[in-house]
C-alpha positions in Angstrom: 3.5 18.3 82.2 1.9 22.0 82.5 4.0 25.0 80.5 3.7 28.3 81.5 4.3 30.9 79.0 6.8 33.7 79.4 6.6 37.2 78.2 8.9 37.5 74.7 12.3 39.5 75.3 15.1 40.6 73.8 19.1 40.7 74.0 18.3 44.1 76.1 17.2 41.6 78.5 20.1 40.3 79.6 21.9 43.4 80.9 18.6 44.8 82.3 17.0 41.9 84.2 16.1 41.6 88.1 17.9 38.6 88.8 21.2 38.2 86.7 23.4 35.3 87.0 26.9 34.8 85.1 29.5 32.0 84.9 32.9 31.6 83.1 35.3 28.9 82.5 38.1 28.8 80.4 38.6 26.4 77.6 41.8 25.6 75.3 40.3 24.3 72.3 39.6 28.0 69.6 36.3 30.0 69.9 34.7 28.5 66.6 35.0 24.9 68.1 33.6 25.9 71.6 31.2 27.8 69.9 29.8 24.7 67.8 29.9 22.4 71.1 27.9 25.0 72.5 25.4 26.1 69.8 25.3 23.4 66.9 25.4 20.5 69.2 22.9 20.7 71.8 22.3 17.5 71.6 26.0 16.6 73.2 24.7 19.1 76.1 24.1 16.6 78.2 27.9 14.8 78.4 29.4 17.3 79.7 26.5 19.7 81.9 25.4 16.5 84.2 22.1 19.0 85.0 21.0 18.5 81.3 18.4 15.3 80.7 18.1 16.2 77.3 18.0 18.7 74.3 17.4 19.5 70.8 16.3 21.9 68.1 12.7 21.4 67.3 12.4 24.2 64.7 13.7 25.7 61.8 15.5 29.1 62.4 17.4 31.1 59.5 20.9 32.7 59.6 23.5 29.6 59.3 22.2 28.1 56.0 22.1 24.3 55.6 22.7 23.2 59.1 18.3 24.8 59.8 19.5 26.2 63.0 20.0 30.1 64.0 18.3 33.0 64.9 14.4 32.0 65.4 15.1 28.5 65.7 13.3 26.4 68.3 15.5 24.5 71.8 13.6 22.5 73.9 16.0 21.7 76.8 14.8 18.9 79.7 16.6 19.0 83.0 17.4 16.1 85.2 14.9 16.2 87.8 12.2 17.3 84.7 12.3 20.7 84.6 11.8 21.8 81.1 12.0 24.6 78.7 11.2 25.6 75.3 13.5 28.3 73.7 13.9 30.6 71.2 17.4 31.6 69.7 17.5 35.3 69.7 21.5 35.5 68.5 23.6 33.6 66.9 27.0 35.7 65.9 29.1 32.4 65.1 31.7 32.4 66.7 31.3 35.1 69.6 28.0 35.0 71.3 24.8 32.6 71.3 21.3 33.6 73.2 17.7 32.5 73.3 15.0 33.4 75.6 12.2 31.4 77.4 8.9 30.7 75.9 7.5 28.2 78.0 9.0 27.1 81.2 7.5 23.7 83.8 8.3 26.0 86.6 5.4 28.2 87.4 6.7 31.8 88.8 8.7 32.8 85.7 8.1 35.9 84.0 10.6 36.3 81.4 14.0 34.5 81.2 17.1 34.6 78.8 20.4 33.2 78.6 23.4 34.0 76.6 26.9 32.2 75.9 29.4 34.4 75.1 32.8 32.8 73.5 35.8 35.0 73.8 39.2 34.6 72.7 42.0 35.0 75.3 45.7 34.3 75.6 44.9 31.0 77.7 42.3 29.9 75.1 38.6 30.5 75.0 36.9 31.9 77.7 33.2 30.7 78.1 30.7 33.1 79.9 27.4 31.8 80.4 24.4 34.5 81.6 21.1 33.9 83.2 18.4 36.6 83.1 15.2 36.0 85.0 12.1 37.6 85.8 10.0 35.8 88.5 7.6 35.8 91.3 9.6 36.5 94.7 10.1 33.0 95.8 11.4 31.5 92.4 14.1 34.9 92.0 15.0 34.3 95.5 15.4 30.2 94.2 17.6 31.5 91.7 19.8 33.7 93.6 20.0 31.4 96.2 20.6 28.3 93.5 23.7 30.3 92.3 27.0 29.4 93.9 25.7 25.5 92.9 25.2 26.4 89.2 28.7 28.2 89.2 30.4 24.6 90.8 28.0 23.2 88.0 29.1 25.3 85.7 33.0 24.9 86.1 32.9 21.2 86.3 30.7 21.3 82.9 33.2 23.7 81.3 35.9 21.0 82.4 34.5 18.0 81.0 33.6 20.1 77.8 37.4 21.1 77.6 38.1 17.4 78.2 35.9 16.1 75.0 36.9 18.5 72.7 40.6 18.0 73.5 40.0 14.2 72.8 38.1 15.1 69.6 
């Protein structure tokens, strides 16, 4: 499959992108365990977010000590349908906010993209706020806006099963 490289960015990225998409759910098990679920075991991604094929870290990163994972380290995420990306952590602030950018994306069009999960504790639980920043050709930011209201159902219904398994666990 052909990879296209995307232009490095940085957390800046995500408040000042072209195309900015955001979606929350709210969780009852605490921030560090969401966080974990979210961050450590990428793996599990694709139980509960039915768009996710596959993923797994692929590099060594520094920052969280024995577990090799953290700030540098290397994601490479497949979709179902075979779209695939390979990732760069660019935060990891265990247990309030995860974020890696794009390096190389299957979908041709893609400038620059980064996405964040924020983990924030509220009264209810933990609310989860996931945010994709893109930078594309015109037809591929208009595929994203457009793609939107779908990831948010996604989204929810991923947040659910996620608060499903780790109430089980």
């Amino acid at each position: 499959m052909k990879m296209y490289a995307t232009r490095p960015v940085g957390l800046e990225f995500l408040e000042a992108a072209p195309v900015r998409l955001s979606f929350a759910g709210t969780l009852r098990a605490a921030p560090g365990v969401v966080f974990d679920a979210v961050a450590r075991d990428v793996e599990a991604l694709p139980r509960w977010y039915g768009a996710v094929a596959a993923a797994e870290y692929g590099g060594v990163g520094v920052g969280v000590g024995d577990a090799g994972i953290g700030v540098g380290a290397k994601r490479r995420v497949r979709l179902v349908g075979g779209v695939t990306f390979h990732e760069e952590v660019i935060a990891w602030d265990a247990p309030d906010r995860y974020a890696y950018r794009m390096e190389r994306t299957s979908v041709p069009g893609i400038r620059a993209m980064a996405e964040r999960w924020a983990v924030v504790e509220t009264s209810r639980g933990t609310r989860l706020v996931w945010t994709i920043a893109l930078d594309a050709v015109a037809g591929v930011a208009a595929m994203a806006r457009a793609m939107g209201p779908g990831l948010g159902v996604a989204t929810r219904r991923a947040v659910g099963r996620l608060d499903r398994e780790l109430g089980e666990g």
